[in-house]
KOLLUMLUM-850457 format. One record per residue (C-alpha): x, y, z; residue number from 1. Coordinates in Angstrom, 1 decimal, m for minus. Layout:
KOLLUMLUM-850457
{atom {X, Y, Z}, NUM}
...
end
This chain:
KOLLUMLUM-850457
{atom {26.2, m10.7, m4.8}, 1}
{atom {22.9, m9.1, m5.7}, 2}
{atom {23.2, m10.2, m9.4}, 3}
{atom {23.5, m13.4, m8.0}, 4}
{atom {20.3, m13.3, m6.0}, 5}
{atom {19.1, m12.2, m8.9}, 6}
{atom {19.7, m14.7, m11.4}, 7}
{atom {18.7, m17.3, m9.3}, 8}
{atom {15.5, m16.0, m7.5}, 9}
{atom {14.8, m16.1, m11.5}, 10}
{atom {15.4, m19.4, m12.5}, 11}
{atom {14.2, m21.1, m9.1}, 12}
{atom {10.4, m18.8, m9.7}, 13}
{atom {10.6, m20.3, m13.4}, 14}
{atom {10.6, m23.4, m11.8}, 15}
{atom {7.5, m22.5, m9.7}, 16}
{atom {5.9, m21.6, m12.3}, 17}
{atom {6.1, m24.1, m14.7}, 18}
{atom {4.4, m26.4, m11.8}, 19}
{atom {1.9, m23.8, m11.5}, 20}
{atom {1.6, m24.1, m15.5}, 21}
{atom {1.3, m28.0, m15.0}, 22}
{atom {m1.5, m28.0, m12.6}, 23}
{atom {m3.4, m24.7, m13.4}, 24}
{atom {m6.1, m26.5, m10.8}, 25}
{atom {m4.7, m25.2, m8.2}, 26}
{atom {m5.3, m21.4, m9.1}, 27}
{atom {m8.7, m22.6, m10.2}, 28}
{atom {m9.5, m24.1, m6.9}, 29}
{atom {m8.4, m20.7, m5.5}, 30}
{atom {m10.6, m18.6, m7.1}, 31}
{atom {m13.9, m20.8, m7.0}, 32}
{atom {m14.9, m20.3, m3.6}, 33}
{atom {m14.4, m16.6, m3.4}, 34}
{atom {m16.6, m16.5, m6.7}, 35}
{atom {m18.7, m19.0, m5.1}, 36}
{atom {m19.2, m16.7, m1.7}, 37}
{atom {m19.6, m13.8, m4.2}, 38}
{atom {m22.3, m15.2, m6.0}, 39}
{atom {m24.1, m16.4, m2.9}, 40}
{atom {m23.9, m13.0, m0.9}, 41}
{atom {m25.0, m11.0, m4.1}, 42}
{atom {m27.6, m13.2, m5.3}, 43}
{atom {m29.0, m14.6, m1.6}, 44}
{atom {m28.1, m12.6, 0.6}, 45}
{atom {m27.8, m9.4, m1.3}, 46}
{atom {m31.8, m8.3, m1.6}, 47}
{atom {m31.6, m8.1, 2.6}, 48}
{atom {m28.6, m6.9, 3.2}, 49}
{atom {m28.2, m4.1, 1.2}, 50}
{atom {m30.5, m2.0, 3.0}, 51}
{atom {m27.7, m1.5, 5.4}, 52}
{atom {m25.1, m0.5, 3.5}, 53}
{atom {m23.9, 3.1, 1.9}, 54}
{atom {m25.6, 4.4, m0.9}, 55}
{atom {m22.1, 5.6, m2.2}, 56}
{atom {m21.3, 2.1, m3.0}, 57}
{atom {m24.0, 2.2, m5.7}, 58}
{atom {m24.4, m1.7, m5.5}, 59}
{atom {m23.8, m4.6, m3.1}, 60}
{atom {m21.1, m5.9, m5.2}, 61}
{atom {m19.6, m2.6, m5.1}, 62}
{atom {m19.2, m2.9, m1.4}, 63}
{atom {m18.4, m6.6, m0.8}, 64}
{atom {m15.8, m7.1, m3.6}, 65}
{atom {m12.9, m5.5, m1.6}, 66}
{atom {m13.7, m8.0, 0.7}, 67}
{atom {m13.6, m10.7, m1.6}, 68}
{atom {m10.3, m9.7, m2.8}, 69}
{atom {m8.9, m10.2, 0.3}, 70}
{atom {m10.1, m13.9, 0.6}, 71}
{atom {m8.8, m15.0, m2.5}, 72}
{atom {m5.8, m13.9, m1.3}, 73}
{atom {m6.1, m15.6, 1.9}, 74}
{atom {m7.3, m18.5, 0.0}, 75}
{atom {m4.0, m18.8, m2.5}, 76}
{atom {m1.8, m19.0, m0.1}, 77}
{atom {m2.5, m21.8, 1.8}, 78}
{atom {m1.1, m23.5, m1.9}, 79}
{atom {2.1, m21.5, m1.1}, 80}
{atom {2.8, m23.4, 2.4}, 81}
{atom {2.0, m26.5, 0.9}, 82}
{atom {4.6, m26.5, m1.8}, 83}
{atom {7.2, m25.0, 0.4}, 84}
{atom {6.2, m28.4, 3.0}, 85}
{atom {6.2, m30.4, m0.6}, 86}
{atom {9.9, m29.2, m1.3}, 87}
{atom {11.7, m29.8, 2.5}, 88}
{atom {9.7, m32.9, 2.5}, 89}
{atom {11.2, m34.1, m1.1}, 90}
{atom {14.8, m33.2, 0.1}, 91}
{atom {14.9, m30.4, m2.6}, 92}
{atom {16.3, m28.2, m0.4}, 93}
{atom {19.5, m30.2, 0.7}, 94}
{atom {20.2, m30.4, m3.2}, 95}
{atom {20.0, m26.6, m3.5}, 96}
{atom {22.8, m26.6, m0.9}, 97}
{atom {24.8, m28.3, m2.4}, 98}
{atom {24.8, m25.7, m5.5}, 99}
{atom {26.6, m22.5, m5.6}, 100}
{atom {23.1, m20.6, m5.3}, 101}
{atom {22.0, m18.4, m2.8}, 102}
{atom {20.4, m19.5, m0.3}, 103}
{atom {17.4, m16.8, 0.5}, 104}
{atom {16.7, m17.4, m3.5}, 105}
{atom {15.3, m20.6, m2.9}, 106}
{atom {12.9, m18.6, m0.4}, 107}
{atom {12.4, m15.1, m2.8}, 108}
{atom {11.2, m18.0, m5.4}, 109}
{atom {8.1, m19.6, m3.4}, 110}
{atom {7.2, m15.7, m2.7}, 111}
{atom {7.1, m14.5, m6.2}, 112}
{atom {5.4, m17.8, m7.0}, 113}
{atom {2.5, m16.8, m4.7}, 114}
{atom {2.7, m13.0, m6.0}, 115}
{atom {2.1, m14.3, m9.7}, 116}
{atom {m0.3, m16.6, m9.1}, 117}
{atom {m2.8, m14.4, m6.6}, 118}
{atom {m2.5, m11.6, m8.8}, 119}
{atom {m4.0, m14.0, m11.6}, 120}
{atom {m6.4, m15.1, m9.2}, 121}
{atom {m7.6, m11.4, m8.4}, 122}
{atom {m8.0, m10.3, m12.3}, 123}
{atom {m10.5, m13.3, m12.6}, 124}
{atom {m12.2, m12.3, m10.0}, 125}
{atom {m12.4, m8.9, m10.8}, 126}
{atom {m13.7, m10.1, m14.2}, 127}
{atom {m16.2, m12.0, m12.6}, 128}
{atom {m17.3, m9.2, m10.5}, 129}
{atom {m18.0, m7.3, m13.4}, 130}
{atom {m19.9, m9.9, m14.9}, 131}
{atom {m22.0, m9.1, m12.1}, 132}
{atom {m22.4, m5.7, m12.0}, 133}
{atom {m19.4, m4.4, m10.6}, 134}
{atom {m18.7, m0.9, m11.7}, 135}
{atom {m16.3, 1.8, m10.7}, 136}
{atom {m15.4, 5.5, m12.0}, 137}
{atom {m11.6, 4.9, m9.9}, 138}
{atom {m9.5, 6.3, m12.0}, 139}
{atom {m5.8, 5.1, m12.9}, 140}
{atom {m3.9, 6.4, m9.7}, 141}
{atom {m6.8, 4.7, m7.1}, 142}
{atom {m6.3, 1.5, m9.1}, 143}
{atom {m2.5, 1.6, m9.1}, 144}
{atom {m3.1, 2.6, m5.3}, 145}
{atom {m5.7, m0.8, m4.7}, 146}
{atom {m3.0, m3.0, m6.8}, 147}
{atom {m0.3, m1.5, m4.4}, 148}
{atom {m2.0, m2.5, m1.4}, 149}
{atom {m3.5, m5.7, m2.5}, 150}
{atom {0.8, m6.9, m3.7}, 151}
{atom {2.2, m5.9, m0.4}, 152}
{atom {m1.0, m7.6, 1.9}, 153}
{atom {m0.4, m10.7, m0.8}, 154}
{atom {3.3, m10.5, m0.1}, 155}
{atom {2.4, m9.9, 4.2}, 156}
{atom {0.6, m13.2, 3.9}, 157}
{atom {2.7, m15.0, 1.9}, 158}
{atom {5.6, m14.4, 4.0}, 159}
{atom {3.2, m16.0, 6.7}, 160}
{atom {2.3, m18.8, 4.6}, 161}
{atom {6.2, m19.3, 4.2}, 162}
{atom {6.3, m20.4, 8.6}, 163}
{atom {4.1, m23.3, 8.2}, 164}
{atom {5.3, m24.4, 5.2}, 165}
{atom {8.9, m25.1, 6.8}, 166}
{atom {7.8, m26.2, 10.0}, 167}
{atom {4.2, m28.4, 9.6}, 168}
{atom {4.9, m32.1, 9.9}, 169}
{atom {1.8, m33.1, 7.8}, 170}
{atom {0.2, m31.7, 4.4}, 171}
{atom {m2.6, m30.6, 6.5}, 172}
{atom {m0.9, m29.1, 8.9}, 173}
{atom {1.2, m26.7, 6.3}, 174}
{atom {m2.6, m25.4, 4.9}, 175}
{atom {m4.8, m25.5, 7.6}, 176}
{atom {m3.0, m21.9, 8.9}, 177}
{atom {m5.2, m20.4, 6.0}, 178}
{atom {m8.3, m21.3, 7.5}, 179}
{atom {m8.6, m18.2, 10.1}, 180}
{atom {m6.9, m16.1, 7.6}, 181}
{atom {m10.1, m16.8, 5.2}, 182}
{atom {m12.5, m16.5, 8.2}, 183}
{atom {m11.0, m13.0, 9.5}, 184}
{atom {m13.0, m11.1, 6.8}, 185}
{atom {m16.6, m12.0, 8.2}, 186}
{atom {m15.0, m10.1, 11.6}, 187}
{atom {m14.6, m7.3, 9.4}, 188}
{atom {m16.8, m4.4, 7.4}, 189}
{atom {m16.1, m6.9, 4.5}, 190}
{atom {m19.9, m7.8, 4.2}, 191}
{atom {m21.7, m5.5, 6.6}, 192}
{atom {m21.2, m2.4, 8.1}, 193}
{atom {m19.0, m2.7, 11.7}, 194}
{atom {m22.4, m0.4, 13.1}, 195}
{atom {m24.9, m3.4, 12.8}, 196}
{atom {m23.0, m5.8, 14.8}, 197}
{atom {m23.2, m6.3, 18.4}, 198}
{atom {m20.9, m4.2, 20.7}, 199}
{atom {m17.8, m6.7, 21.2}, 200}
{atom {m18.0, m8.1, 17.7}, 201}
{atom {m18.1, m4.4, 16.5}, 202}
{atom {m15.3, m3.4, 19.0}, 203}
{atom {m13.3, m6.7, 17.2}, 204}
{atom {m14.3, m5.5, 14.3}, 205}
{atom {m13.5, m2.2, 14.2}, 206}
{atom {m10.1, m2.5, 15.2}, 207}
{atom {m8.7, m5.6, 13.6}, 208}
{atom {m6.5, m5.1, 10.0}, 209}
{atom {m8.7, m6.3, 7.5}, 210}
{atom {m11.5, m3.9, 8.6}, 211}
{atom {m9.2, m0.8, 7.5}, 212}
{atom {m7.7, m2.7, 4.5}, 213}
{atom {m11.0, m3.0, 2.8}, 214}
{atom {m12.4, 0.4, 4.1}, 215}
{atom {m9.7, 2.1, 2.6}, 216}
{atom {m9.9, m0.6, m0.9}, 217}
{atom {m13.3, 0.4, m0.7}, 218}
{atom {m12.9, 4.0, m0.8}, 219}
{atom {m10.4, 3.6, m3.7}, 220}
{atom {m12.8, 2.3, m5.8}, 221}
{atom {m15.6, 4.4, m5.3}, 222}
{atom {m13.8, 7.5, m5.4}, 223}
{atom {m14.8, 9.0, m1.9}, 224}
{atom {m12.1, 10.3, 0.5}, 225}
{atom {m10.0, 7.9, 1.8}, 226}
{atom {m9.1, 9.3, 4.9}, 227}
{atom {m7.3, 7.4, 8.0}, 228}
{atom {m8.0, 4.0, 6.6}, 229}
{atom {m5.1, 4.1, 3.9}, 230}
{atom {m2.4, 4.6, 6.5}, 231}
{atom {m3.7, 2.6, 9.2}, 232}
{atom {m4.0, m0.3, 6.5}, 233}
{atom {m0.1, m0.1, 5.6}, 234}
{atom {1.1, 0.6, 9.0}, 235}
{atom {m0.8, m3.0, 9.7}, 236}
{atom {0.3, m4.7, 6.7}, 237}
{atom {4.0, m3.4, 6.6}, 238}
{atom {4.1, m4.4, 10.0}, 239}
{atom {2.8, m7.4, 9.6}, 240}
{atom {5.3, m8.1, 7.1}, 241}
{atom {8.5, m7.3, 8.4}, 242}
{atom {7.7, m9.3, 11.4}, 243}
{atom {6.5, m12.5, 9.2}, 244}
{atom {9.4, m11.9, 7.2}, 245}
{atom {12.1, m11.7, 9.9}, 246}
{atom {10.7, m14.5, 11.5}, 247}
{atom {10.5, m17.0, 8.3}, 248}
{atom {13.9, m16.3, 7.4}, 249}
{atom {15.1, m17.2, 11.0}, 250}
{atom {13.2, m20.6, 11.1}, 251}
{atom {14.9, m21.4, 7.5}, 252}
{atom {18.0, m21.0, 8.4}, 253}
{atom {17.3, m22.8, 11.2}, 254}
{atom {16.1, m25.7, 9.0}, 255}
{atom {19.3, m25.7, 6.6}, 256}
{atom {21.5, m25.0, 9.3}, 257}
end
């Protein structure tokens, strides 16, 4: 059973990819506005703002790229509803039922789809990032431990992304979910310090997921203690997880039923 899961989770992600492959756009469209909101903070807002920030984080766009990781993530996928929606809306599902696959493959596919094509999104922004400055002394543990974190909140959100994509009734409607997702890291120490915000923004702030996800990126990357922020970032994104995951795979077999 699991071999067969297997095999096709692997044949229906080569067939994600190679759309992915045919229209690269779409991962370039992904990455251009967090490099675009990276240039802009660093090169306009950067001189006032980094007055406030940590001297341990050497540069401002030491301190905001952890942010901007999360974004593109957010960003990417919003592409992973929309060609789940493309798929039920094409009938391609009904003709996967009536092959002797299995049926959560068809599900694991779109998932790893996302995985692939974030994770290619990340490396060019962390390229970019260095193009501007970006510099850390992390060694190969912290960055295994950031690339751990940043694969299982990409596979938290994808998993989120999967709900709209089965149940939206318009193109616009299976992306537009992304939209708060992208906006949730100016709520967050993503760009400022939670201290120079007003008392309910900081209150919001200080207690809301991404604010400990990008803390604890953060703290990877510049090689300070990491503290509480690790484990109250994977409590929040495992959780977060399960209960997207548990939920998607309810509404789609309540669509193929």
């Amino acid at each position: 059973m699991m071999r067969h899961f297997l095999g096709d989770s692997a044949i229906l992600l080569g067939r994600s990819l190679r759309h992915i492959t045919r229209s690269p756009d779409t991962i370039i469209t992904t990455t251009i506005m967090p490099i675009a909101m990276m240039l802009m903070f660093v090169y306009v807002f950067g001189g006032a703002i980094k007055g406030a920030i940590p001297s341990g984080s050497q540069s401002y766009v030491n301190y905001l790229l952890p942010g901007i990781l999360l974004i593109t993530i957010a960003s990417g996928i919003s592409y992973t509803a929309y060609r789940l929606f493309m798929d039920m809306r094409s009938g391609v599902f009904e003709r996967f039922q009536s092959m002797p696959i299995a049926r959560s493959s068809v599900l694991w596919a779109h998932v790893l789809t996302s995985l692939v094509a974030n994770l290619i999104s990340l490396v060019v922004v962390v390229l970019v990032a260095l193009l501007m400055g970006f510099r850390s002394e992390a060694g190969v543990l912290a960055w295994l431990a950031v690339g751990g974190v940043l694969i299982l909140f990409t596979l938290a959100l994808t998993w989120i992304a999967v709900i709209p994509g089965l149940t939206a009734t318009s193109v616009d409607g299976a992306s537009a979910f992304a939209y708060p997702l992208i906006f949730l890291p100016f709520l967050s120490s993503a760009f400022v310090p939670t201290r120079t915000m007003p008392g309910p923004v900081r209150a919001f702030a200080d207690y809301q997921p991404v604010t400990s996800i990008v803390n604890a990126i953060r703290d990877l990357l510049t090689r300070r203690p990491v503290g509480s922020d690790i484990w109250i970032a994977l409590v929040w994104i495992v959780g977060i997880l399960l209960a997207a995951h548990i939920v998607a795979v309810i509404t789609y077999r309540r669509r193929i039923a």
